[in-house]
C-alpha positions as CSV (number, residue, x, y, z in Angstrom):
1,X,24.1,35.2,-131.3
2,X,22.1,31.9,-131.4
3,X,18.9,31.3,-133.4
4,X,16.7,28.2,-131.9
5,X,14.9,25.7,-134.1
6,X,13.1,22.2,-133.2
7,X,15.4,22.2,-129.8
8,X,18.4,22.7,-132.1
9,X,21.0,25.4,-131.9
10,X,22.4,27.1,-135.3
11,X,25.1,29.3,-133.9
12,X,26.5,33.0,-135.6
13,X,29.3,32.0,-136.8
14,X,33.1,33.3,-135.5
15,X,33.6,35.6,-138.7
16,X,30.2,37.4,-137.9
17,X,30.3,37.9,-134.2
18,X,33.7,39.5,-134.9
19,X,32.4,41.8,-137.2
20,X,29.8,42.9,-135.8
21,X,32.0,43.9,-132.2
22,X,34.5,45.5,-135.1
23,X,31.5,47.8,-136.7
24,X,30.4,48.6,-133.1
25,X,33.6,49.6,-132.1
26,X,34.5,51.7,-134.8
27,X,30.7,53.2,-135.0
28,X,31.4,54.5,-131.5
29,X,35.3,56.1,-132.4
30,X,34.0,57.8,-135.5
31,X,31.5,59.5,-133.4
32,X,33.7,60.5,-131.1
33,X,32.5,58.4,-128.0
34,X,35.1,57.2,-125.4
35,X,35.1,53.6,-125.8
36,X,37.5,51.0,-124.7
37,X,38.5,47.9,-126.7
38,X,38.4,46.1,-123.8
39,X,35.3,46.3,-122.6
40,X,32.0,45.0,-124.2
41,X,27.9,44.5,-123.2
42,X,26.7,42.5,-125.8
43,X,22.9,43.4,-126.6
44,X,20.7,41.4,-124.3
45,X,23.6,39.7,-123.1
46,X,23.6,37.1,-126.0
47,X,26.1,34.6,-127.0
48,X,26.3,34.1,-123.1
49,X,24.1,30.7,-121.6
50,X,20.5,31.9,-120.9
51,X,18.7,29.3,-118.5
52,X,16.6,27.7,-119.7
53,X,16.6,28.0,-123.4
54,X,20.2,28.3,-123.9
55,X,22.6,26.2,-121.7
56,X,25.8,27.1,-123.1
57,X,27.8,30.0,-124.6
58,X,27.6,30.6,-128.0
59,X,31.4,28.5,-128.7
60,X,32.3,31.2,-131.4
61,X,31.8,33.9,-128.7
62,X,35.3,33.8,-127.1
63,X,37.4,33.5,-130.4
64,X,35.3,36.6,-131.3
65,X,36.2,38.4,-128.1
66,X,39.7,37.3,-128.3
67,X,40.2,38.5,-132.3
68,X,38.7,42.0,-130.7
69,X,40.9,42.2,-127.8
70,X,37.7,41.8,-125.4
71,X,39.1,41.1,-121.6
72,X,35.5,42.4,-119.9
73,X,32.0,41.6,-121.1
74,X,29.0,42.3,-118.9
75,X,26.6,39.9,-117.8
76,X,23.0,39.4,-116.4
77,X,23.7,39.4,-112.1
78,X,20.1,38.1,-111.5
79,X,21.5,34.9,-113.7
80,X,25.0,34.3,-113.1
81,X,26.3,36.4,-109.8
82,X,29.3,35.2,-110.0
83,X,32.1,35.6,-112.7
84,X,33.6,33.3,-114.9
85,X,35.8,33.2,-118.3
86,X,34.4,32.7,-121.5
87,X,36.0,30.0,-122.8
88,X,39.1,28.2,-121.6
89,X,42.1,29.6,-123.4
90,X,44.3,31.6,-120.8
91,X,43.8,35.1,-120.5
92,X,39.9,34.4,-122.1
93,X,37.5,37.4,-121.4
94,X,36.0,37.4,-118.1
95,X,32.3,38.6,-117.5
96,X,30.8,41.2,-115.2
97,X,27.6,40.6,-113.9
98,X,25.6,43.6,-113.3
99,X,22.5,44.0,-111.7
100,X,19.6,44.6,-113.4
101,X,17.3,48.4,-112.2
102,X,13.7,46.5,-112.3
103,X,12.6,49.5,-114.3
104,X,11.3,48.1,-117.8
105,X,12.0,48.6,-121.2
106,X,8.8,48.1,-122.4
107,X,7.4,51.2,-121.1
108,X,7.5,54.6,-121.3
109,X,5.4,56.3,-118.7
110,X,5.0,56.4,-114.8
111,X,1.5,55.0,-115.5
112,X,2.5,52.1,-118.2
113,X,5.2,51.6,-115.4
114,X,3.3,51.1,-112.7
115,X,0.4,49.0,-114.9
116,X,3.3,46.6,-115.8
117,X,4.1,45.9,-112.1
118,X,0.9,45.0,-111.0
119,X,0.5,42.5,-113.8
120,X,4.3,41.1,-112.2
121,X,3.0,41.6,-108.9
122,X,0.0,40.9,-108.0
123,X,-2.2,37.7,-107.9
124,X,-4.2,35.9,-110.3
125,X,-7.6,36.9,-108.1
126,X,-6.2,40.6,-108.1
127,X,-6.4,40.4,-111.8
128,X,-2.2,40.3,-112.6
129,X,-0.5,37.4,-113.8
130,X,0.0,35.6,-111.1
131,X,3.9,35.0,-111.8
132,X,4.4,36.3,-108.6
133,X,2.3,33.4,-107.2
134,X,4.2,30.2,-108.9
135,X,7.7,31.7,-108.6
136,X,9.4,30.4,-104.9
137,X,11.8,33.5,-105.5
138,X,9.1,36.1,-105.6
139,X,6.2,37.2,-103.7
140,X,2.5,39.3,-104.5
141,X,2.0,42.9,-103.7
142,X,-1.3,42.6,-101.2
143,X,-3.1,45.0,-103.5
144,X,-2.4,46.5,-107.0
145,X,-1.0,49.7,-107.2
146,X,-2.8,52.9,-107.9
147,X,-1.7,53.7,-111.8
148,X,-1.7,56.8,-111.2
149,X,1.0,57.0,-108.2
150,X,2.3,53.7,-107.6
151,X,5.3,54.7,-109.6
152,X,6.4,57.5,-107.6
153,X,5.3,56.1,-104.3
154,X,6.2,52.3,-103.7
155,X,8.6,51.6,-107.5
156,X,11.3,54.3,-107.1
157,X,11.9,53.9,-103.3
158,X,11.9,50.3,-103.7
159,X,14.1,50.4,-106.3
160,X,16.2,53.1,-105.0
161,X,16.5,51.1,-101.7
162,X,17.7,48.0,-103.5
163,X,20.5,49.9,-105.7
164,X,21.9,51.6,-102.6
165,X,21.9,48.2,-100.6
166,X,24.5,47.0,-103.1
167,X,26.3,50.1,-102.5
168,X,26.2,49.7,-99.1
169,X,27.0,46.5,-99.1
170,X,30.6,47.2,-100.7
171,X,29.5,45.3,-103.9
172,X,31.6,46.8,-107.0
173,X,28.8,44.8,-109.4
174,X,27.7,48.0,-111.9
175,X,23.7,48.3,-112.2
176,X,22.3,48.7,-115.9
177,X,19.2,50.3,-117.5
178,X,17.7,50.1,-120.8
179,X,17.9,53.3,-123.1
180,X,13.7,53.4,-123.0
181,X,14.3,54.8,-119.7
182,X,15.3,58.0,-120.5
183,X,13.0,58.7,-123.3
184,X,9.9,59.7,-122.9
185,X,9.0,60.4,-119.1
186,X,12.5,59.4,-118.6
187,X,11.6,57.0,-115.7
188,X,15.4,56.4,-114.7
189,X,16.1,59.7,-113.5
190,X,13.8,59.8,-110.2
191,X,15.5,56.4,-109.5
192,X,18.3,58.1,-109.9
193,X,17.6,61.0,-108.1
194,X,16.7,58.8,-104.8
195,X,19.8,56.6,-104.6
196,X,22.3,59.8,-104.7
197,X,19.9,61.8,-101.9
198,X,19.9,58.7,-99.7
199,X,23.6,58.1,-99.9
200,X,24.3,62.0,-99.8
201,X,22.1,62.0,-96.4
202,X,24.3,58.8,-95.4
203,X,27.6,59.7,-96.2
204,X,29.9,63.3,-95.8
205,X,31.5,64.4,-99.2
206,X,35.0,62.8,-98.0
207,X,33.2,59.6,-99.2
208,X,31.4,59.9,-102.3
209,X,29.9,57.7,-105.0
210,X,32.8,56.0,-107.2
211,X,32.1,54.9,-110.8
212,X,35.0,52.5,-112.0
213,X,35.1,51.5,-115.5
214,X,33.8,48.1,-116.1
215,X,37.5,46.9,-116.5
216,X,38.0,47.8,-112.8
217,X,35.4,46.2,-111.6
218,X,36.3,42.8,-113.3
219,X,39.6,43.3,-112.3
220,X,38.1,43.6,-108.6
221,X,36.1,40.7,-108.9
222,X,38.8,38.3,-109.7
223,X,40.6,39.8,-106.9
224,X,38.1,39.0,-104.6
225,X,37.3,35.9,-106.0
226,X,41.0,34.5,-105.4
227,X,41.2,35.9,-102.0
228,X,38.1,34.0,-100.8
229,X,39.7,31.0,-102.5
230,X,42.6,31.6,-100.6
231,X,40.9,31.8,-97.2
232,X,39.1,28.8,-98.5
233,X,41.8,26.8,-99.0
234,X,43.3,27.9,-95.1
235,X,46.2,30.5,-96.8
236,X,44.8,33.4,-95.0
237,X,47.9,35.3,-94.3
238,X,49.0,37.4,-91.0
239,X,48.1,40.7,-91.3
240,X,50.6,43.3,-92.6
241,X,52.0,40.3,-95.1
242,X,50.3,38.4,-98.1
243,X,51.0,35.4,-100.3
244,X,52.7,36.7,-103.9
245,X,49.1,35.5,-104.7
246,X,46.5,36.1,-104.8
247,X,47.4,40.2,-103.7
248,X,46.0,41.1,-100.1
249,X,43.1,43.9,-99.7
250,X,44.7,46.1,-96.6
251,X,43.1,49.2,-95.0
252,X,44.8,51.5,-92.2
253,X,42.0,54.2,-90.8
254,X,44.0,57.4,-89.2
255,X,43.1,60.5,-87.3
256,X,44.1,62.5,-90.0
257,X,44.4,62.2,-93.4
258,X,48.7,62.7,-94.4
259,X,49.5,64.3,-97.7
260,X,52.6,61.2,-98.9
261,X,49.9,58.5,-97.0
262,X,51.5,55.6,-95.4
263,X,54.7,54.6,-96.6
264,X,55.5,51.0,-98.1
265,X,58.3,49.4,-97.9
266,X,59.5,48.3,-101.1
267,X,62.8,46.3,-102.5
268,X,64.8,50.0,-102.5
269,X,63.6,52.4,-100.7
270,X,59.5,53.3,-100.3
271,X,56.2,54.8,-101.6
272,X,53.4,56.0,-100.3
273,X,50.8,53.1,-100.1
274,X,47.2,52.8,-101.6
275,X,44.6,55.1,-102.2
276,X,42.8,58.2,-99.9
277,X,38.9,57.9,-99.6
278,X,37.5,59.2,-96.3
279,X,40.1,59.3,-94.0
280,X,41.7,56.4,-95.2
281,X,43.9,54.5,-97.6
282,X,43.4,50.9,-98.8
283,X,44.5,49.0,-101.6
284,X,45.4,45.5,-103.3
285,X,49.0,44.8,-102.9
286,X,51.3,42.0,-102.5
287,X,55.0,41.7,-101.4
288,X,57.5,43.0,-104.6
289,X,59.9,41.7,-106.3
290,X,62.9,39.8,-103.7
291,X,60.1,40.9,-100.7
292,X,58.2,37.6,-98.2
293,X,56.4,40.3,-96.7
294,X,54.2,43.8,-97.1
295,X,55.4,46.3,-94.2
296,X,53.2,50.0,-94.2
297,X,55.0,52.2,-91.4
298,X,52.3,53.7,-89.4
299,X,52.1,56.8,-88.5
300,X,52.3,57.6,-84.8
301,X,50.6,60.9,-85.1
């Protein structure tokens, strides 16, 4: 979405990006894959900023997203962790950053895989590239990996352990792959494999693994990031109420798990409140229409 020359910038143009979303879209309908307007990962994540070459979004990328009815469009986590609109028009598209699975797309075999780290990860004197030396943010492997194994024994686990950190850590951010992973010796899948046993040995089936659609997950991010702007700004609210906004997460854990859940008051009458997972029921809510307040009636049993 941006073609450099001599330190300039010639941009794609507005008419092209959209097409291009447009032909993607309707590649994906015609052969029958579920695909939401909504949503979009644009290859490589261009026509966003990309440090250093790049410090700006392509300007013709959010008219594009807007003429294609684009809310959500992923982004690089390991880049920009945090989200933020595309543009400045109200209701621009939003991005989700997603973190990156440090499995490569330049390889295709356990032993390519584990030859490519070593060159990442080890020192100049250990014959790699010694990146791992000059970057503050990174640090060497004390020997190189055996080609052979290194794959299977130190890349998957450590890999495995950092996706399920994020999982354990309650972070909604998505993780994404490249599609060289799953050709040849398919190197995703034991990487795969090692988060779900780990979280399966964590965790009962009451709570499993949830997959929201990337449109969830933006829409959770902006929820959390006007809550911690709320708190920020000293508008944390007593519990069982909440500002009209930004909407208030609220949790109640029980002994046991009630068919109708906890009922909420609203402006006539009430429903039952939030979501089950695990024994309990959470969601985002604020007070309705003609409401100052959210009241749940607990259960006393």
């Amino acid at each position: 979405m941006c073609r450099g020359r001599q330190g300039r910038h010639l941009w794609v143009g507005r008419a092209e990006l959209s097409a291009q979303i447009r032909d993607n879209h309707d590649w994906a309908v015609r052969k029958g894959i579920a695909v939401d307007r909504s949503e979009l990962v644009t290859g490589e994540h261009s026509g966003l900023k990309t440090l250093p070459q790049q410090p700006v979004d392509n300007p013709n990328l959010a008219g594009a997203l807007a003429d294609n009815g684009v809310k959500w469009t992923g982004s690089d986590n390991s880049r920009e962790p945090q989200q933020r609109t595309v543009g400045t028009a109200t209701g621009a598209a939003k991005t989700v950053p997603r973190h990156p699975v440090n499995v490569y797309y330049n390889v295709g075999t356990a032993a390519e895989m584990a030859d490519e780290y070593n060159w990442v990860y080890t020192s100049r004197a250990d014959g790699g590239s010694g990146i791992c030396e000059s970057n503050p943010a990174s640090t060497c492997l004390p020997a190189p990996l055996p080609v052979a194994t290194g794959y299977a024994d130190h890349i998957v686990p450590q890999e495995a352990r950092t996706a399920l950190s994020h999982v354990l850590g309650n972070d909604p951010r998505p993780h994404y792959v490249h599609q060289s992973n799953l050709a040849e010796e398919r190197l995703l899948y034991p990487v795969l494999d090692r988060v779900l046993a780990d979280y399966r040995g964590l965790f009962a089936p009451s709570a499993p693994l949830v997959n929201p659609a990337q449109r969830d997950v933006g829409t959770e991010l902006t929820r959390r990031a006007a809550w911690d702007q709320a708190l920020a700004a000293g508008r944390s609210p007593p519990t069982g109420s909440a500002p009209p906004s930004p909407s208030r997460p609220l949790r109640r854990h029980r002994a046991r798990d009630r068919p109708r859940g906890h009922p909420q008051e609203a402006a006539l009458g009430t429903a039952a409140f939030g979501t089950a997972y695990a024994g309990t029921r959470s969601a985002w809510t604020s007070p309705e229409l003609l409401q100052s307040a959210v009241t749940l009636t607990i259960p006393t049993t």
